[in-house]
LOMILUM-442416 format. One record per residue: residue number from 0; residue in three letters; y, x, z of N, C-alpha, C in turn. Coordinates in Angstrom, 2 decimals, decimal comma. Atoms other than C-alpha are relative to their C-alpha. Layout:
PT   resi   resn      n.py      n.px      n.pz     ca.py     ca.px     ca.pz      c.py      c.px      c.pz
PT    NUM    ALA         Y         X         Z         Y         X         Z         Y         X         Z
...
This chain:
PT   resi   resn      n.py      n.px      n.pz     ca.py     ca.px     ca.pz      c.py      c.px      c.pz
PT      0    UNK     -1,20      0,82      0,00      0,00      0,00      0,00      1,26      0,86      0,00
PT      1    UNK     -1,08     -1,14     -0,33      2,53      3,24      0,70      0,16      0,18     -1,76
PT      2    UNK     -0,28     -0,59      1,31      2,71      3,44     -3,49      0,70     -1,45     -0,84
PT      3    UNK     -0,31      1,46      0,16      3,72     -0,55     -3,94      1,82      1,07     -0,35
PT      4    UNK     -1,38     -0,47      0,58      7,31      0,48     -5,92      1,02     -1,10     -0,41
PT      5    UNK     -0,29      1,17      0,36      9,93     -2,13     -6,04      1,49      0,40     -0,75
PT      6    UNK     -0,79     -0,55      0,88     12,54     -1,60     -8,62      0,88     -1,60      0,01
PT      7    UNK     -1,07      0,91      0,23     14,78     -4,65     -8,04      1,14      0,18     -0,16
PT      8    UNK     -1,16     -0,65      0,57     18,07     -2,78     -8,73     -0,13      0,34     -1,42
PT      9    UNK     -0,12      0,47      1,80     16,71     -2,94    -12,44      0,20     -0,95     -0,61
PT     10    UNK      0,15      1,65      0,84     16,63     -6,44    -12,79      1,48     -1,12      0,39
PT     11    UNK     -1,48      0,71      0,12     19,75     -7,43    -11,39      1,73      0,38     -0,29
PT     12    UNK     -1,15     -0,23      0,13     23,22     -7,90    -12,29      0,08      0,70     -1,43
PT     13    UNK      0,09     -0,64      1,00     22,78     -6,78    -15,84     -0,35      1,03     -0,35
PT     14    UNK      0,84     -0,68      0,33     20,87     -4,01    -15,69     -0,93      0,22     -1,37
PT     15    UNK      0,91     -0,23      1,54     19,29     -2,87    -19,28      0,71     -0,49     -0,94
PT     16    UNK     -0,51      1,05      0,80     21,86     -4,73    -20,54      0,44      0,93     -1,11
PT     17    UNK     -0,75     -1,33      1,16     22,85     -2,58    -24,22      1,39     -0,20     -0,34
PT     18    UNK     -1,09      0,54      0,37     25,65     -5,05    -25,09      0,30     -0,96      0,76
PT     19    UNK     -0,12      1,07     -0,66     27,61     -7,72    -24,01      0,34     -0,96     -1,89
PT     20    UNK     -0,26      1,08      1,18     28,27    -10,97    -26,48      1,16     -0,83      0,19
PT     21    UNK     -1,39      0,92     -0,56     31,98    -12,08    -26,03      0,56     -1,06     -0,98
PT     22    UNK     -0,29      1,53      0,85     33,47    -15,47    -27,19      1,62      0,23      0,22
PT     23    UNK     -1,08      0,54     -0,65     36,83    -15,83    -27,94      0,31     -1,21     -0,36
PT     24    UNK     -0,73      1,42      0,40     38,61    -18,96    -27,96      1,70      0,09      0,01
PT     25    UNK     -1,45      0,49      0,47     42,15    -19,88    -29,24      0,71     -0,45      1,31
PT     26    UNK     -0,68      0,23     -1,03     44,30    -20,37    -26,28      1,72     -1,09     -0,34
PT     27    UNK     -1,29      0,20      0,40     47,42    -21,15    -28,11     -0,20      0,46     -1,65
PT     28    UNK      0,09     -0,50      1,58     48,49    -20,34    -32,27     -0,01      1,74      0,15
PT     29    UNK     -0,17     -1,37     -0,19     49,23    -16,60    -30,56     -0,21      0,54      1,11
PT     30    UNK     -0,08     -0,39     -0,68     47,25    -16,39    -27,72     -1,47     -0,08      0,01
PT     31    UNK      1,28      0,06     -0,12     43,34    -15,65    -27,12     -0,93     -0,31      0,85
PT     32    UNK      0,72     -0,39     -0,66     41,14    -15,67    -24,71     -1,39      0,82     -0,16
PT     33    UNK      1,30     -0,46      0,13     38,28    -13,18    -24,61     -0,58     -0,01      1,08
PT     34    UNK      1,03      0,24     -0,96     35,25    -13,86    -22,48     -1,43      0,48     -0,27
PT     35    UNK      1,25      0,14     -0,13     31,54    -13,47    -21,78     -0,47     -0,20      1,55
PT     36    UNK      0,48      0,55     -1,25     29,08    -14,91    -19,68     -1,23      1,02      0,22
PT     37    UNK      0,07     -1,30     -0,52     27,94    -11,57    -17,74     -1,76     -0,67      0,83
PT     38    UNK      1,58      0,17     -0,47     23,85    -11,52    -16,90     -0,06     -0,07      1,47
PT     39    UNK      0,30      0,38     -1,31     24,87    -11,45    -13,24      0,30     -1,32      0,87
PT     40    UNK     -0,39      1,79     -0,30     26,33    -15,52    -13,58      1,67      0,31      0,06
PT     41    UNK     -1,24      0,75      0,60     30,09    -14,59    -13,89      0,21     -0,22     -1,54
PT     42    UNK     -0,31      0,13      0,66     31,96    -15,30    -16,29      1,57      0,36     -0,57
PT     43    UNK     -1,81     -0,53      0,29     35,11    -12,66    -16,78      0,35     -0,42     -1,13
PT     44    UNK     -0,66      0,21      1,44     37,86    -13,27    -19,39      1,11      0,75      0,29
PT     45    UNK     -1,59     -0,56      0,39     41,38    -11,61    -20,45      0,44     -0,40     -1,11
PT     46    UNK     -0,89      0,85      1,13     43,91    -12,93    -22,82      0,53      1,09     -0,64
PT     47    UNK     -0,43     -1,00      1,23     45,21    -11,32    -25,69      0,93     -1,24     -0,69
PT     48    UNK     -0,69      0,66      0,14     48,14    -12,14    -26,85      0,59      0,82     -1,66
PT     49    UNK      0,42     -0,62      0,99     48,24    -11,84    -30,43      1,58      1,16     -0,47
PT     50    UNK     -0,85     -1,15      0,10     50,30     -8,48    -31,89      0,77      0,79      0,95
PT     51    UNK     -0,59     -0,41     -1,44     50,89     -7,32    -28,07     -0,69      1,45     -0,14
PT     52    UNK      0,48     -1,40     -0,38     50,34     -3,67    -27,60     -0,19      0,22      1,39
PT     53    UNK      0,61      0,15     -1,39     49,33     -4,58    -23,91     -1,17     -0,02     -0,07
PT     54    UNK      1,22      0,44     -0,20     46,01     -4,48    -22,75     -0,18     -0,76      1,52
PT     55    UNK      0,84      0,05     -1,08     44,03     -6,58    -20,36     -0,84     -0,01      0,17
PT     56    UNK      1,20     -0,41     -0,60     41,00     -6,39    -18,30     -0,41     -1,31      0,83
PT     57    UNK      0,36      0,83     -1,12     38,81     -7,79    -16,13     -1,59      0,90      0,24
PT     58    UNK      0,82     -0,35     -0,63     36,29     -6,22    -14,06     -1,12     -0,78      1,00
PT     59    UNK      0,51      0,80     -1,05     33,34     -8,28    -12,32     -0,72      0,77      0,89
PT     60    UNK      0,85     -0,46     -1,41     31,33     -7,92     -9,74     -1,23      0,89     -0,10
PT     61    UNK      1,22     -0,87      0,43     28,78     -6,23    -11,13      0,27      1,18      0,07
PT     62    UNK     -0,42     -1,13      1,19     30,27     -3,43    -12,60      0,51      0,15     -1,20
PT     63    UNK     -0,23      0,29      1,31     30,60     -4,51    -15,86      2,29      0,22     -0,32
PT     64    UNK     -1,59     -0,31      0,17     34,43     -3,81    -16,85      0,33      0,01     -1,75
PT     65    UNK     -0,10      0,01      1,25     35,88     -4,95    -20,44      1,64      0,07      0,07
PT     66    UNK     -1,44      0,15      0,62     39,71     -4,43    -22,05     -0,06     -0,24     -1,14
PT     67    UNK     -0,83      0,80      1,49     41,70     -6,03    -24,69      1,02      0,39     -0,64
PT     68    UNK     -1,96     -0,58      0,16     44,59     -5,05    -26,90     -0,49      1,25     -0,62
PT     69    UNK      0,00     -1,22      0,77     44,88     -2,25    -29,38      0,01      1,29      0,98
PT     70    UNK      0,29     -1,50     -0,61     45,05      0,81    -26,45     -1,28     -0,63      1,01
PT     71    UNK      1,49      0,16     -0,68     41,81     -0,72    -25,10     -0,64      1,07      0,84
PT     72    UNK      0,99     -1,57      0,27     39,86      2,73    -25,43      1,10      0,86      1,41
PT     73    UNK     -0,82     -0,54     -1,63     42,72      4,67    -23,02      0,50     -0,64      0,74
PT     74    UNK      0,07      0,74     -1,26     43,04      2,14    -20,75     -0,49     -0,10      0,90
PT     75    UNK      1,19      0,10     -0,70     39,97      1,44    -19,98     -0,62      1,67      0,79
PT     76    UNK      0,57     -1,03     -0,13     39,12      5,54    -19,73      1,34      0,31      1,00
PT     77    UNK     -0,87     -0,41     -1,00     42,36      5,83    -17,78     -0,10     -1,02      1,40
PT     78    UNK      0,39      1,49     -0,87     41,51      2,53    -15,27     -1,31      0,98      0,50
PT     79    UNK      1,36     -0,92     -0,21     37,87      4,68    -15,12     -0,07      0,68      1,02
PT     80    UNK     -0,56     -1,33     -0,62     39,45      8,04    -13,99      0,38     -0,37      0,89
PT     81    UNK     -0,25     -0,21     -0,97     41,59      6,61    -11,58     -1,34     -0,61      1,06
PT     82    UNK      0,82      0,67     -0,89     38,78      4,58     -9,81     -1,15      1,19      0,31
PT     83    UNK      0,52     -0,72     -0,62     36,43      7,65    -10,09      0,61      1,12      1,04
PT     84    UNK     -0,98     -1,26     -0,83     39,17     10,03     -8,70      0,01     -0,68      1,77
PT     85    UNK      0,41      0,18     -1,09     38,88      7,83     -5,50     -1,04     -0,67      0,70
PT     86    UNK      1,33      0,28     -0,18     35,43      7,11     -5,30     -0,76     -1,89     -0,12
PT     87    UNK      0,94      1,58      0,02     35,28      3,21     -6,20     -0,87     -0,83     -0,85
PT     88    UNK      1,23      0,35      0,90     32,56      3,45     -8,39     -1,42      0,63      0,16
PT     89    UNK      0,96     -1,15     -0,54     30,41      6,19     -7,04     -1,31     -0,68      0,32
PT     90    UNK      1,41      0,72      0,67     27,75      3,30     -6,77     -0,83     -0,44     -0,82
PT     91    UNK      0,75      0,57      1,95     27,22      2,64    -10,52     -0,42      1,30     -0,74
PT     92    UNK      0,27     -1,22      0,60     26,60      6,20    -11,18      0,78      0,04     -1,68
PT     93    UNK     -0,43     -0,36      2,00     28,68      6,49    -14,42      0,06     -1,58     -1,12
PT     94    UNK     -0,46      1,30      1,15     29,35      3,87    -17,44      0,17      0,42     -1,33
PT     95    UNK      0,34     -0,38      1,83     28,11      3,77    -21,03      1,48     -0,73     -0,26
PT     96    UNK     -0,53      0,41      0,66     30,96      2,48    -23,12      0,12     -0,36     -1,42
PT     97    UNK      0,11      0,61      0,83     31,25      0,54    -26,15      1,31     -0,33     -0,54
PT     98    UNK     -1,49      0,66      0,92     33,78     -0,59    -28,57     -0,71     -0,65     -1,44
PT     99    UNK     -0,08      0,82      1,79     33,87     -3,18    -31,05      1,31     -0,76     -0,52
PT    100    UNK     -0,97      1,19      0,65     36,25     -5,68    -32,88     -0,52     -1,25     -0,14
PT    101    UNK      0,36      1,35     -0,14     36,32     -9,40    -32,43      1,18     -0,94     -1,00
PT    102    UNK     -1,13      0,47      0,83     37,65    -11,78    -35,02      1,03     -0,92      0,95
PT    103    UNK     -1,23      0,98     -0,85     41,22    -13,44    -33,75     -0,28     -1,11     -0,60
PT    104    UNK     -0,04      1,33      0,83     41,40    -17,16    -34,52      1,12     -0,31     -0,24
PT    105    UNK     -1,00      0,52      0,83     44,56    -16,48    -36,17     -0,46      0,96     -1,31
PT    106    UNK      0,20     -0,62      0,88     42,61    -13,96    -38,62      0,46      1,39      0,52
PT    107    UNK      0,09     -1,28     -0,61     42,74    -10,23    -37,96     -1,42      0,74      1,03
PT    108    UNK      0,70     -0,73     -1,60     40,80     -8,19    -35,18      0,54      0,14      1,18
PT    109    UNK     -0,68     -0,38     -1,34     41,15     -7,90    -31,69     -0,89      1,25      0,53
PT    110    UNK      1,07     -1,28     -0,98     39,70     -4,22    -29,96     -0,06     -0,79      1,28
PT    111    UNK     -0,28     -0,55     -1,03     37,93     -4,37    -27,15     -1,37      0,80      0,29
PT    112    UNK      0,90     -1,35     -0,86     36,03     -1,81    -24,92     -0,07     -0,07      1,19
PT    113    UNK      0,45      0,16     -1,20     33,85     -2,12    -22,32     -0,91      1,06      0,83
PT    114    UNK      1,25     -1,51     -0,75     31,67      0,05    -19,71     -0,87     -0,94      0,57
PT    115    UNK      0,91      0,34     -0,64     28,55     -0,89    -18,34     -0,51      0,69      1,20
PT    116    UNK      0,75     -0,93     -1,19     27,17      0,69    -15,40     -1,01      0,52     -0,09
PT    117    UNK      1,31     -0,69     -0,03     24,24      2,86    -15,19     -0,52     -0,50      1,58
PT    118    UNK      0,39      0,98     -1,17     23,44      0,87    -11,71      1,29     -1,17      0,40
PT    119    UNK     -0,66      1,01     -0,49     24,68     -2,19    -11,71      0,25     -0,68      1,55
PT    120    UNK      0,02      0,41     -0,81     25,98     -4,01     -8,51     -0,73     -1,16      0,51
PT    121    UNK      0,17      1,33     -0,11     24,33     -6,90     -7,00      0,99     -0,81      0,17
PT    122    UNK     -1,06      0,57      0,45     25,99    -10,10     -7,57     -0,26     -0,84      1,52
């Protein structure tokens, strides 16, 4: 019984997860919302507001962490840095990152870029 191995920090909170699958919806004629519904039951979003050189975010509980907005990419890697510089991630061991483009529903692309955790949090 001393070899019984229980690996439940693989199975939750999105764990294995490669991608996420985000929805946006039309908020307004110039305003977005981007979302997904996150394997640990939330459901973060951030708005994008169309031709804004702002980004936003949203970080859940998991770990999981996505941005919006054309500086996506150094946002998100600067948002990263500061949180590893004072240790409030040091439980996820690190974060793959991803980038894609999502069509706007006024036509165009919207960036965004997300990290996943290499140990996700429980939710």
């Amino acid at each position: 019984m001393e070899h019984q191995h229980h690996h439940e920090h693989h199975e939750a909170g999105g764990a294995g997860v490669a991608r996420l699958e985000f929805i946006v919806r039309e908020v307004s004629p110039t305003e977005a919302l981007v979302r997904y519904d996150c394997p640990c039951g939330c459901k973060p979003s951030t708005e994008y507001v169309r031709d804004s050189a702002e980004s936003d975010h949203e970080h859940c509980c998991c770990g999981n962490v996505h941005f919006v907005g054309p500086n996506a990419r150094a946002d998100l890697d600067q948002y990263l840095a500061e949180r590893r510089a004072t240790g409030e991630d040091d439980d996820v061991g690190g974060y793959d990152i991803h980038e894609e483009t999502l069509a706007a529903p006024w036509g165009g692309q919207i960036p965004v870029v997300y990290g996943l955790p290499h140990r996700p949090r429980k939710h």
